[in-house]
Residue frames as qw, qx, qy, qz and C-alpha x, y, z in Angstrom:
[[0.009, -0.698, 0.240, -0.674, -16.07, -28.77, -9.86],
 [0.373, -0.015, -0.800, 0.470, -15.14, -28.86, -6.16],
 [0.212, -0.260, -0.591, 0.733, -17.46, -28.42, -3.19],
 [0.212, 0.842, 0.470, -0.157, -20.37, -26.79, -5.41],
 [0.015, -0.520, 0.330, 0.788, -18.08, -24.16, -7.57],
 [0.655, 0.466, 0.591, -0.072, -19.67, -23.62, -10.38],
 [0.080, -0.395, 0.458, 0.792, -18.32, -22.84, -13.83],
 [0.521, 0.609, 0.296, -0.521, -20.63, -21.19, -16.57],
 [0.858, 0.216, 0.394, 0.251, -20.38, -21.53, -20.15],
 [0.072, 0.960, -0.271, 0.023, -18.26, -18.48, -20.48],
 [0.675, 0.001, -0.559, 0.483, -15.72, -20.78, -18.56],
 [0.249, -0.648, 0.320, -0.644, -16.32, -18.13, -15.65],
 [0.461, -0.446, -0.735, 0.220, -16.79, -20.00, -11.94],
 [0.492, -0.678, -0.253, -0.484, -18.95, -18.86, -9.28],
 [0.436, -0.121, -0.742, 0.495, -18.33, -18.88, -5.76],
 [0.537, -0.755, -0.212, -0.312, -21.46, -18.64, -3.12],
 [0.323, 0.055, -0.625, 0.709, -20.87, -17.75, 0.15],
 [0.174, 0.683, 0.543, -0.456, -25.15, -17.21, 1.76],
 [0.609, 0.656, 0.446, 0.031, -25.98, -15.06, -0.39],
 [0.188, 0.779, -0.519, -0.297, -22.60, -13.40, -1.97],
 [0.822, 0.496, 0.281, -0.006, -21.94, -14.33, -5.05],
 [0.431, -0.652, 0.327, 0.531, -18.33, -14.29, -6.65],
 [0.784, 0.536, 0.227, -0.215, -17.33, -14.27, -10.32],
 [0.211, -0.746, 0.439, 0.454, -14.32, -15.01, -11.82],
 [0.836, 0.548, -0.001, 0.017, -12.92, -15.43, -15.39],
 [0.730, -0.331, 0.263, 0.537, -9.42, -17.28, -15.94],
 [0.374, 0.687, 0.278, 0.557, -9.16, -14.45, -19.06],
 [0.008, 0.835, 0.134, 0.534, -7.31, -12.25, -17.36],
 [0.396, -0.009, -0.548, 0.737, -7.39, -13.36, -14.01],
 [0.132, -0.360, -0.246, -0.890, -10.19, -11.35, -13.81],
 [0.219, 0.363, 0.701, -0.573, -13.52, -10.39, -11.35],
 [0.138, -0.341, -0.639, -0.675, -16.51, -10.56, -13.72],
 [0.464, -0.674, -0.377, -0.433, -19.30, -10.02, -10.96],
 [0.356, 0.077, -0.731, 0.577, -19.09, -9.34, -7.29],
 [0.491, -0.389, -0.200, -0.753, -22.69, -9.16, -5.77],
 [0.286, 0.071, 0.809, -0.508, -25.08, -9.91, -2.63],
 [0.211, -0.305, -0.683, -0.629, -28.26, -11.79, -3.83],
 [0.111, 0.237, 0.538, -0.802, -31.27, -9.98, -1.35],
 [0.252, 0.483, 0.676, -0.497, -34.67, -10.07, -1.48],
 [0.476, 0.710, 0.333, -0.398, -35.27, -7.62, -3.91],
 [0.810, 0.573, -0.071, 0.100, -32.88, -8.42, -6.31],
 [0.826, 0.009, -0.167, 0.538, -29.03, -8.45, -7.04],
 [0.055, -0.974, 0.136, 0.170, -26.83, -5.40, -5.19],
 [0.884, 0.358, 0.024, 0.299, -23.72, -5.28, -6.93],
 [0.528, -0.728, -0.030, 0.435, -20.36, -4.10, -5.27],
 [0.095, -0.623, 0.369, 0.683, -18.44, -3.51, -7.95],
 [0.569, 0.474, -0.144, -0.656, -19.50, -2.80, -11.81],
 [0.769, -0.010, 0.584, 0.261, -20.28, -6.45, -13.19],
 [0.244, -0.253, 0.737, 0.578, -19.11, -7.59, -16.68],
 [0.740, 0.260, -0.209, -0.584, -21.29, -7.97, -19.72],
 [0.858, -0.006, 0.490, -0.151, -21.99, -11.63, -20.47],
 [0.625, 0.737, -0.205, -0.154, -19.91, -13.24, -22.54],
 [0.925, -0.021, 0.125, 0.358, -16.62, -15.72, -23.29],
 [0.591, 0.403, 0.094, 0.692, -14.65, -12.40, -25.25],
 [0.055, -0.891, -0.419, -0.166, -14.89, -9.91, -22.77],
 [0.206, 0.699, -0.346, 0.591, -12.24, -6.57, -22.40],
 [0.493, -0.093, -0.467, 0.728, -10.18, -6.69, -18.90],
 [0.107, 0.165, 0.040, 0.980, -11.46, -3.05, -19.34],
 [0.456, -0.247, -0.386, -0.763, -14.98, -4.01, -19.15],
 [0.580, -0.244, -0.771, 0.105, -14.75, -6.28, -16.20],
 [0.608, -0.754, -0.236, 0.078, -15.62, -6.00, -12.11],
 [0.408, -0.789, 0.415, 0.197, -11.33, -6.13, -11.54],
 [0.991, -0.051, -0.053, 0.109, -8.58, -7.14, -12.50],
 [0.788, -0.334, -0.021, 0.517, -4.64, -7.71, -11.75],
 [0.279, 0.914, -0.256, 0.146, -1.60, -5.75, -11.80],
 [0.650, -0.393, 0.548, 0.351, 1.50, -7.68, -12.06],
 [0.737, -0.473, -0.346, 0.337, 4.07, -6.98, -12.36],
 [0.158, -0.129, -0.093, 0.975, 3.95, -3.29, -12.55],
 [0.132, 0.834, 0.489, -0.220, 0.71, -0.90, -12.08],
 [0.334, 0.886, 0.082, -0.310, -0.60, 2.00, -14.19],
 [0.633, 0.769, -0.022, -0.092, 2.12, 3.19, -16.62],
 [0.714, -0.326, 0.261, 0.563, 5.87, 2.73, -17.76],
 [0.358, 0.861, -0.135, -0.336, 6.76, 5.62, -20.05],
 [0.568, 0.649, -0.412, -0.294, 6.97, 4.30, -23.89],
 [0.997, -0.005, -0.036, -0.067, 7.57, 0.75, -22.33],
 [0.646, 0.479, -0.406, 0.434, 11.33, 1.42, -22.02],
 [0.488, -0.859, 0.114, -0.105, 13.53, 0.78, -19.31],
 [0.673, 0.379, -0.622, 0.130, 16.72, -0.19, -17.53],
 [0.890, -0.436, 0.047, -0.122, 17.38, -2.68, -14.73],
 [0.767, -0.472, 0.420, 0.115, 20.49, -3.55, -13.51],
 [0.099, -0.567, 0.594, 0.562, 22.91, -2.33, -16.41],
 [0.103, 0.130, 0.850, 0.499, 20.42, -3.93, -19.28],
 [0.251, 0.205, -0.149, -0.934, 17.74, -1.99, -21.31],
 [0.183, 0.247, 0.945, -0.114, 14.02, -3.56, -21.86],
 [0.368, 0.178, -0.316, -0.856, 11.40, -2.76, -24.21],
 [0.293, 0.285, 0.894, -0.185, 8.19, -4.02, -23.27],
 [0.080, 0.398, 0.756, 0.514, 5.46, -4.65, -25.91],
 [0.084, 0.055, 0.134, -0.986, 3.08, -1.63, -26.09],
 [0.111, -0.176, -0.973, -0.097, -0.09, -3.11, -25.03],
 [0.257, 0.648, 0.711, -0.090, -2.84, -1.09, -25.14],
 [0.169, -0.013, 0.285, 0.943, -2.87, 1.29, -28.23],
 [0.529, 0.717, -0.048, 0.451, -3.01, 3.96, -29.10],
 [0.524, -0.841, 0.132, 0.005, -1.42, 4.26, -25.95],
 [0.594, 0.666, -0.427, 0.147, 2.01, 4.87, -26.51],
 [0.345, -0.493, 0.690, -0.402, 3.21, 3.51, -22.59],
 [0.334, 0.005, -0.913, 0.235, 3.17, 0.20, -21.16],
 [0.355, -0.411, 0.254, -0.800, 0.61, -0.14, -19.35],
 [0.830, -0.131, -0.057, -0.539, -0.95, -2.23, -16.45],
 [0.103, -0.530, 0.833, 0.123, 1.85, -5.27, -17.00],
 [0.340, 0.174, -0.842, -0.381, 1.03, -8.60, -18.10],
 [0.123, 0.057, 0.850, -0.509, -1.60, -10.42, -15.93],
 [0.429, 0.605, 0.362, -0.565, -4.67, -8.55, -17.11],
 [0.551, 0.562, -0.484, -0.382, -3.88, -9.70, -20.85],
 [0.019, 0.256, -0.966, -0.004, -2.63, -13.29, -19.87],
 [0.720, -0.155, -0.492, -0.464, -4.31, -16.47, -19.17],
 [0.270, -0.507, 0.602, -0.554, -4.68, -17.77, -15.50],
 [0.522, -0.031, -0.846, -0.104, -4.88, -21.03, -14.79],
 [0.814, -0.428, -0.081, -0.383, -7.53, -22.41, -11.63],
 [0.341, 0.329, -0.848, 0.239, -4.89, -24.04, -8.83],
 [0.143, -0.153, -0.935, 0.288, -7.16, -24.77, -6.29],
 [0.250, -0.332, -0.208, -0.886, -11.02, -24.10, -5.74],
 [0.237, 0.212, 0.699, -0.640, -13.98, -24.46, -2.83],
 [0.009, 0.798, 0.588, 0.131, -17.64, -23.53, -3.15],
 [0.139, -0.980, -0.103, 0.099, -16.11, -19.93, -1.53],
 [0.265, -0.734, 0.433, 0.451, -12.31, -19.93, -2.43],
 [0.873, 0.374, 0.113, 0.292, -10.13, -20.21, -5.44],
 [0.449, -0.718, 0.338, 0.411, -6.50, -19.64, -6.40],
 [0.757, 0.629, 0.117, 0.132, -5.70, -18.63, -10.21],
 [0.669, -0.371, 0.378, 0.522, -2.13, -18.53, -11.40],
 [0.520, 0.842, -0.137, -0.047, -0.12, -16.55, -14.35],
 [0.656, -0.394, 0.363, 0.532, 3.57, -17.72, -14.92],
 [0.293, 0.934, -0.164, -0.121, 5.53, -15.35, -17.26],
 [0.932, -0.014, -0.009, 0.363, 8.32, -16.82, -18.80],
 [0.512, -0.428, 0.143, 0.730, 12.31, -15.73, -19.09],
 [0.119, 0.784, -0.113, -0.598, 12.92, -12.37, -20.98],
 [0.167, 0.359, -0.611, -0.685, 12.88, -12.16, -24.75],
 [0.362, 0.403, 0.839, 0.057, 9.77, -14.23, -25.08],
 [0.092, 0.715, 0.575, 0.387, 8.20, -11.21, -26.71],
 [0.314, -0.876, -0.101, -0.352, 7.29, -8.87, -23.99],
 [0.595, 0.346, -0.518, 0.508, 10.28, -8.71, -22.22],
 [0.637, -0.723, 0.201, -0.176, 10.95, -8.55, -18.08],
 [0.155, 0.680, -0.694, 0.177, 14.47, -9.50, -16.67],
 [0.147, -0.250, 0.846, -0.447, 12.65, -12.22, -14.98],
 [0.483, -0.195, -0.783, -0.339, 10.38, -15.26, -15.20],
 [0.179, -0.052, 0.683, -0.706, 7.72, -15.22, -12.33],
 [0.243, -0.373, -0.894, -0.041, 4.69, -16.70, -11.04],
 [0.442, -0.186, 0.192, -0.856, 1.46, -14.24, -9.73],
 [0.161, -0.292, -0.918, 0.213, -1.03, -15.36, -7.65],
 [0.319, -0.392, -0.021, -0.862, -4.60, -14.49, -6.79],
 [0.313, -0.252, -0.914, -0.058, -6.35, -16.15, -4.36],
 [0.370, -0.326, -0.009, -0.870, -9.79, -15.15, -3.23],
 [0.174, -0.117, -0.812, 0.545, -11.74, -15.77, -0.10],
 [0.185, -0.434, -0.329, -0.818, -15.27, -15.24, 0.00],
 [0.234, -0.305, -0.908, 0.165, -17.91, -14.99, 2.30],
 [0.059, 0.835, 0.540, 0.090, -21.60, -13.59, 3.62],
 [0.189, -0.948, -0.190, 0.173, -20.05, -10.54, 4.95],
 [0.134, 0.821, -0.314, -0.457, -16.93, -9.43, 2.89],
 [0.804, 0.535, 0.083, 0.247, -14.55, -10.78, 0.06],
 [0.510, -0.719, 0.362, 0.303, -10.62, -11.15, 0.91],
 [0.736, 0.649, -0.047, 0.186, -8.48, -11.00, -2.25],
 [0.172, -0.894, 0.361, 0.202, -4.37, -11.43, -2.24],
 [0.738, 0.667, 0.057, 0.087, -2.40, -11.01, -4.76],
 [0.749, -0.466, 0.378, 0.280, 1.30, -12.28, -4.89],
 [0.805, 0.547, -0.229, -0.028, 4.09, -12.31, -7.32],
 [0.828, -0.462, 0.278, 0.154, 7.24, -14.70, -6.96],
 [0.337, 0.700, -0.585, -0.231, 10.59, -14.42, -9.05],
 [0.946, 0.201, 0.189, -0.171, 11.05, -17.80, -10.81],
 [0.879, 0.386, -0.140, 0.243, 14.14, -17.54, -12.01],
 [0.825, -0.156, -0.120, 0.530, 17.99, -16.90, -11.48],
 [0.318, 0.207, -0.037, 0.924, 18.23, -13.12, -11.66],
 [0.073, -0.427, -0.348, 0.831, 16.70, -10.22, -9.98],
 [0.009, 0.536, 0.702, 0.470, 13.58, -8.76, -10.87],
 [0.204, -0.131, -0.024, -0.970, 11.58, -4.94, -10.52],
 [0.281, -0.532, -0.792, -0.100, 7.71, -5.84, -9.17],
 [0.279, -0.068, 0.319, -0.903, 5.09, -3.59, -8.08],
 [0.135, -0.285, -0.898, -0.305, 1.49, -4.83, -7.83],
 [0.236, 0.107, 0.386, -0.885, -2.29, -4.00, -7.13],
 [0.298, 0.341, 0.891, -0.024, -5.78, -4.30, -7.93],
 [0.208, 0.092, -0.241, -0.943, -7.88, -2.38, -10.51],
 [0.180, 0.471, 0.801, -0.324, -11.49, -2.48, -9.30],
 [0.060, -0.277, -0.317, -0.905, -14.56, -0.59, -10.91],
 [0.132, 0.390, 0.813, -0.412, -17.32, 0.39, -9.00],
 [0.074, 0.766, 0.583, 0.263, -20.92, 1.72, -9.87],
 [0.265, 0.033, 0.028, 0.963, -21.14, 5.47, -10.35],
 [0.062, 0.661, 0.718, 0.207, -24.16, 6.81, -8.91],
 [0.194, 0.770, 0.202, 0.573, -25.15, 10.67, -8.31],
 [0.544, -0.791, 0.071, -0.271, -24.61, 10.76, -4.77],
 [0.912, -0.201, -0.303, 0.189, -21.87, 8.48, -4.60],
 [0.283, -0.899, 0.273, -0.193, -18.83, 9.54, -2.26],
 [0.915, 0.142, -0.287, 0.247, -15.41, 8.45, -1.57],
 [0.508, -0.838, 0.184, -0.082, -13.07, 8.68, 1.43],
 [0.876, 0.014, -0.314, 0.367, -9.92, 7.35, 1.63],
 [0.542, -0.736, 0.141, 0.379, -6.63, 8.59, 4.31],
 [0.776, 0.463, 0.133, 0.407, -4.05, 9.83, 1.69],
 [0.398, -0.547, 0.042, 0.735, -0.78, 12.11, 1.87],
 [0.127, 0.714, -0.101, -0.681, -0.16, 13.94, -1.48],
 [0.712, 0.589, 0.349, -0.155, -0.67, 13.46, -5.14],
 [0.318, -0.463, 0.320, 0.763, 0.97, 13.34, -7.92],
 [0.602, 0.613, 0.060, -0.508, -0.20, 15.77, -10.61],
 [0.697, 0.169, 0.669, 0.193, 0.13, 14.31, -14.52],
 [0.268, 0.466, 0.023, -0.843, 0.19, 15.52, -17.35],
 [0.707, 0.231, -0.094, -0.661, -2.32, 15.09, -20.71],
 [0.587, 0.244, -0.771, 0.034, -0.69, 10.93, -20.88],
 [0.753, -0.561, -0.005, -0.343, -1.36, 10.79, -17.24],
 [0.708, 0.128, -0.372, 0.586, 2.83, 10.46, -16.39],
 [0.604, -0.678, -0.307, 0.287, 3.82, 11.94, -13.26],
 [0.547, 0.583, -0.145, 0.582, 5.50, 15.20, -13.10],
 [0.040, 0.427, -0.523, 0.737, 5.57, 16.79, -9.85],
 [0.335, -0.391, -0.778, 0.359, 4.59, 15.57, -5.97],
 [0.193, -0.402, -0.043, -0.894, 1.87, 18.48, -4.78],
 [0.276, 0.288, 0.779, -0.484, -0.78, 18.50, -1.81],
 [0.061, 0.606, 0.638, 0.471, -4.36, 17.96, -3.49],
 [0.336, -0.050, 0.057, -0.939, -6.38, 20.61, -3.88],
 [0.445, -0.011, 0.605, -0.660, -9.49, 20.30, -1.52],
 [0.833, 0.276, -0.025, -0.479, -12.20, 19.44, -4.46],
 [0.773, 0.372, -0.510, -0.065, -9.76, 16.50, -5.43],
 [0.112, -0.469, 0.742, -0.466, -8.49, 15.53, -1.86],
 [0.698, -0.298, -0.565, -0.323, -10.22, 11.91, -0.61],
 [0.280, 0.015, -0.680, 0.678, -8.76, 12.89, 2.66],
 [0.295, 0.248, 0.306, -0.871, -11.81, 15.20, 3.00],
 [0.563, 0.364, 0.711, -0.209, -14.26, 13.09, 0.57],
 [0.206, 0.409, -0.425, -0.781, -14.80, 13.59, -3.27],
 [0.673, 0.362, 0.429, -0.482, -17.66, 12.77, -5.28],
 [0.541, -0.002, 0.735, 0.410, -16.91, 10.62, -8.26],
 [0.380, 0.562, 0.685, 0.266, -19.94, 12.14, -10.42],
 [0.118, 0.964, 0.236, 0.019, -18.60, 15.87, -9.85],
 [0.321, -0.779, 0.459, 0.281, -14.85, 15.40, -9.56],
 [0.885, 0.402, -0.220, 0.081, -12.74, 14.21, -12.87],
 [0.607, -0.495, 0.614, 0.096, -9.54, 12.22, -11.37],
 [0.924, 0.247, -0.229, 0.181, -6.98, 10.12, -12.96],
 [0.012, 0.760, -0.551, 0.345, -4.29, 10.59, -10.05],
 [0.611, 0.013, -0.579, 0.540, -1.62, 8.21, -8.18],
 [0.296, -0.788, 0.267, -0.469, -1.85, 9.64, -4.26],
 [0.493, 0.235, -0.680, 0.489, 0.93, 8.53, -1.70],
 [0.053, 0.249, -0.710, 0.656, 1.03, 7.46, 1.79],
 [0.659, -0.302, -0.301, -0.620, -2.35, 5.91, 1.55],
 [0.277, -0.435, 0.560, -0.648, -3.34, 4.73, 4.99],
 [0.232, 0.033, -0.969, -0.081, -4.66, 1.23, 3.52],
 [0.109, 0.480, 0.804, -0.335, -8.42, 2.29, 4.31],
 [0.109, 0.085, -0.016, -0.990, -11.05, 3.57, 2.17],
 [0.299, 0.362, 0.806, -0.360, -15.05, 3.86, 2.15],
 [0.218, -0.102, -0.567, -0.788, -16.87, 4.29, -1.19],
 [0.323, 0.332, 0.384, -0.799, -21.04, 5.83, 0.18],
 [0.015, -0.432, -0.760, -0.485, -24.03, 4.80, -2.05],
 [0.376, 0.047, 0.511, -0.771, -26.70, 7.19, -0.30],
 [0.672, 0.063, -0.183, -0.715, -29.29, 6.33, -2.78],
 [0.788, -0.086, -0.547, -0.268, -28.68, 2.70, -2.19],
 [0.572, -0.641, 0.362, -0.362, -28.10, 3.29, 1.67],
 [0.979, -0.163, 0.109, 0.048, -25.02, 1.43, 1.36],
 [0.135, -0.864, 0.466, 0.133, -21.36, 1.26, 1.42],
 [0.958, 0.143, -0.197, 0.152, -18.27, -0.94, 0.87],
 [0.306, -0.857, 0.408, 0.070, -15.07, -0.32, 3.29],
 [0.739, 0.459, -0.375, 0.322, -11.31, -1.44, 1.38],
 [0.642, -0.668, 0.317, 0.201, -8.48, -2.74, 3.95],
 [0.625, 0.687, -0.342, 0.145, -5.47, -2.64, 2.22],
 [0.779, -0.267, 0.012, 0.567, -1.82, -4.30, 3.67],
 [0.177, -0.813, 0.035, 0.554, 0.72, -1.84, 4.03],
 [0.452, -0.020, 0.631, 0.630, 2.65, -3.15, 0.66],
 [0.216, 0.710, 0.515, 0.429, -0.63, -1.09, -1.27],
 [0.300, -0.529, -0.223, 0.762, 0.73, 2.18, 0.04],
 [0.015, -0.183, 0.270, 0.945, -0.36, 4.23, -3.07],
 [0.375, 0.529, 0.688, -0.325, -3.93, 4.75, -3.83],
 [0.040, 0.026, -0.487, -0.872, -5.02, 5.67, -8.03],
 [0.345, 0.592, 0.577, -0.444, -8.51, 7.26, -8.37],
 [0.006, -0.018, -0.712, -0.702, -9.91, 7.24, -11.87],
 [0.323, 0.685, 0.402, -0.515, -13.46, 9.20, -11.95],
 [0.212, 0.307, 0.633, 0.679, -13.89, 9.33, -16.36],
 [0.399, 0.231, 0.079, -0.884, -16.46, 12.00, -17.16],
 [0.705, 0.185, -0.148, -0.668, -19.89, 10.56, -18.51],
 [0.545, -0.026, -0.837, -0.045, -19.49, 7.06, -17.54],
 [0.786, -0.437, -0.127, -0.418, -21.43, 4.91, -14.93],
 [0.896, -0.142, -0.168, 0.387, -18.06, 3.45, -13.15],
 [0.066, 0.916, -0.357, 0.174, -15.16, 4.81, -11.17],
 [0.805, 0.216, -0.430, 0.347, -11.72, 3.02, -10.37],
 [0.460, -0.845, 0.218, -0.166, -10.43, 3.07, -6.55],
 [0.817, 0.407, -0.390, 0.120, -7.14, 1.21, -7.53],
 [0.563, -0.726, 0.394, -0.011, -4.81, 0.23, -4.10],
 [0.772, 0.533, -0.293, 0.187, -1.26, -0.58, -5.53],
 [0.798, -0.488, -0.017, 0.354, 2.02, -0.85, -4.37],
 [0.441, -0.045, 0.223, 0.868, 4.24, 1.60, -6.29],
 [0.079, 0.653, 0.035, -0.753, 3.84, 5.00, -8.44],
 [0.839, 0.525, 0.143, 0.028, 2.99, 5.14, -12.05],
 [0.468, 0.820, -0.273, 0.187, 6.16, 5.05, -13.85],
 [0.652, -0.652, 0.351, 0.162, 8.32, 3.64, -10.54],
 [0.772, -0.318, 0.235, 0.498, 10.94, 2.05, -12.01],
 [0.441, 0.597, -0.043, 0.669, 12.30, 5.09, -14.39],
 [0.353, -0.827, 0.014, -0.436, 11.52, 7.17, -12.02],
 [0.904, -0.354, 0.107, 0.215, 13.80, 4.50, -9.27],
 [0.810, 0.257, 0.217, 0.480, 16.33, 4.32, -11.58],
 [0.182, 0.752, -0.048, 0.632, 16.92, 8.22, -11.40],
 [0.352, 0.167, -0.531, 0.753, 17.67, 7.98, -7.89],
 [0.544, -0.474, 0.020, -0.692, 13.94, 8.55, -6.48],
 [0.214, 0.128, -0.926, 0.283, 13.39, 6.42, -2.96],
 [0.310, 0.166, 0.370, -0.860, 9.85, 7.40, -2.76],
 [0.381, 0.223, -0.621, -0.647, 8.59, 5.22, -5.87],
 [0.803, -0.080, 0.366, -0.464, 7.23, 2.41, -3.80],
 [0.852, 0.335, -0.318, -0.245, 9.29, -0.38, -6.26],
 [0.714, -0.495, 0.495, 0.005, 10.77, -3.19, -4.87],
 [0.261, 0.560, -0.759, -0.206, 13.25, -5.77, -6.15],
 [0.910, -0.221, 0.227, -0.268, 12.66, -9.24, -5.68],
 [0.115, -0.454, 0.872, 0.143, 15.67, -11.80, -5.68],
 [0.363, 0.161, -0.903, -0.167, 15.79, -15.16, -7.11],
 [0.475, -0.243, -0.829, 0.170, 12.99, -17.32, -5.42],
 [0.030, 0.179, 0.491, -0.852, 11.93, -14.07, -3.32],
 [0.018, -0.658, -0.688, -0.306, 7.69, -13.65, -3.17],
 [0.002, 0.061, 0.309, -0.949, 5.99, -10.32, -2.41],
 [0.238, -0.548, -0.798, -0.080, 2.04, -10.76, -1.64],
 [0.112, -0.058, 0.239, -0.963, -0.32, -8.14, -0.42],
 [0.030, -0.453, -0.886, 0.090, -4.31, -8.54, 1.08],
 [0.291, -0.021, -0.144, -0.945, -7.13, -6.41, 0.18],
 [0.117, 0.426, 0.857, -0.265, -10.40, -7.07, 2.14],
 [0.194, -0.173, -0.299, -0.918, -13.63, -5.62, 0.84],
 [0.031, 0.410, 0.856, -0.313, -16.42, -5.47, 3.35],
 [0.130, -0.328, -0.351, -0.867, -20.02, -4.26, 2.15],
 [0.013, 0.279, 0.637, -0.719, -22.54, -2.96, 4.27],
 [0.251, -0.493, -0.537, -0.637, -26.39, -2.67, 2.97],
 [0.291, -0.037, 0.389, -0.873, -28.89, -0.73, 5.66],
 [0.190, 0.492, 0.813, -0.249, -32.19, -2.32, 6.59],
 [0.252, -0.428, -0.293, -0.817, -35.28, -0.43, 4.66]]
């Protein structure tokens, strides 16, 4: 390894930075740990992984979304006068979901002791899981003592136009006090699949314009016009973590599960479902095209903040 990176026998690597501590696993593409080591033991920003070489995307710190976030309804679209059926990849879900990154295998292009840069290339359509377009994603991460810079890119690779949204899907710890803030315009409600049916203002108890409490508010919503800043409150562990977000993450998906010990503050770049939803003639979806050789890239800082006892 370069520069002190260390890789475990999981194949994870480490990256220090004083005493933050990065984890990543090329399964996936994935964050497996993201922690300060302090005095009285580890504080962990966001919800590590179990140990292990076989471990769920689902079960990890983060990971990607390229090159489409949250859902595509029943994996069917069309692009540019030709119809695509992507593999239904996480059953019994009957949608697309998530796209292809967070199921792939990322390769290590370049690493420090405090940075690395992991790669996914998707090949040309009809390999299986179809896309109209062969591309290349990127993560490359930037630690250090006082936050943890993360941006995530995807490039069209080949000779035809290509649909791309992207984002990150973090978990954090769920404690009884915790608290989330974020700037956000309006929501869109879902229904029992968690597909988008109508644009609405939240209602107050579900609004992170005005704060909502992960361990008394169930969420699984997509909100628009996020303002690319939000602050997620430990009290009990007199401590925070503040998300910067580029403008390209303009939609913000909160995912608060009953009876679990994790919630999901997810900063993306589109809506669930954008391209059908495009493709009817909406201009509010947040999907982009990318030409031949065109890259779209977006930066998400995470800065944590522990109080003195």
């Amino acid at each position: 390894m370069q520069d002190g990176t260390e890789a475990g026998r999981d194949g994870r690597l480490t990256l220090r930075a004083g005493h933050a501590e990065l984890e990543l696993s090329p399964a996936g593409g994935c964050i497996t740990a993201f922690r300060w080591q302090r005095d009285g033991g580890p504080v962990d920003w966001m919800r590590p992984a179990p140990a292990g070489a076989d471990v769920a995307p689902t079960d990890t710190a983060c990971f990607p979304l390229v090159p489409y976030s949250n859902r595509i309804r029943e994996g069917r679209f069309a692009f540019e006068g030709e119809t695509y059926q992507l593999a239904l990849n996480f059953p019994p879900e009957r949608h697309a979901i998530h796209g292809h990154g967070w199921q792939g295998r990322w390769q290590i292009a370049e690493q420090t002791a405090a940075t690395a840069t992991l790669t996914y290339d998707h090949p040309n359509a009809g390999s299986g899981d179809a896309w109209p377009a062969a591309y290349r994603a990127e993560q490359r991460f930037e630690l250090s003592e006082t936050d943890l810079l993360i941006e995530i890119a995807v490039t069209n690779t080949s000779e035809r136009a290509m649909p791309v949204s992207l984002g990150l899907h973090p978990y954090f710890p769920r404690t009884p006090a915790c608290r989330l803030s974020a700037a956000v315009g309006q929501m869109w409600e879902s229904d029992a699949e968690v597909m988008p049916t109508r644009r609405v203002s939240p209602p107050a108890d579900q609004d992170p314009s005005r704060g909502v409490e992960p361990a008394r508010t169930a969420l699984d919503a997509c909100f628009t016009d996020f303002a690319g800043r939000a602050v997620i409150e430990w009290p009990e562990r007199r401590a925070r973590l503040t998300l910067q977000a580029d403008a390209v993450l303009s939609f913000l998906v909160v995912f608060t599960p009953p009876g679990e010990d994790f919630f999901c503050v997810e900063p993306v770049s589109a809506m669930t479902d954008a391209v059908n939803l495009a493709a009817q003639g909406r201009r509010d979806t947040g999907l982009r095209t990318l030409a031949p050789g065109e890259r779209l890239a977006a930066k998400a800082l995470y800065t944590p903040h522990l109080e003195q006892a």
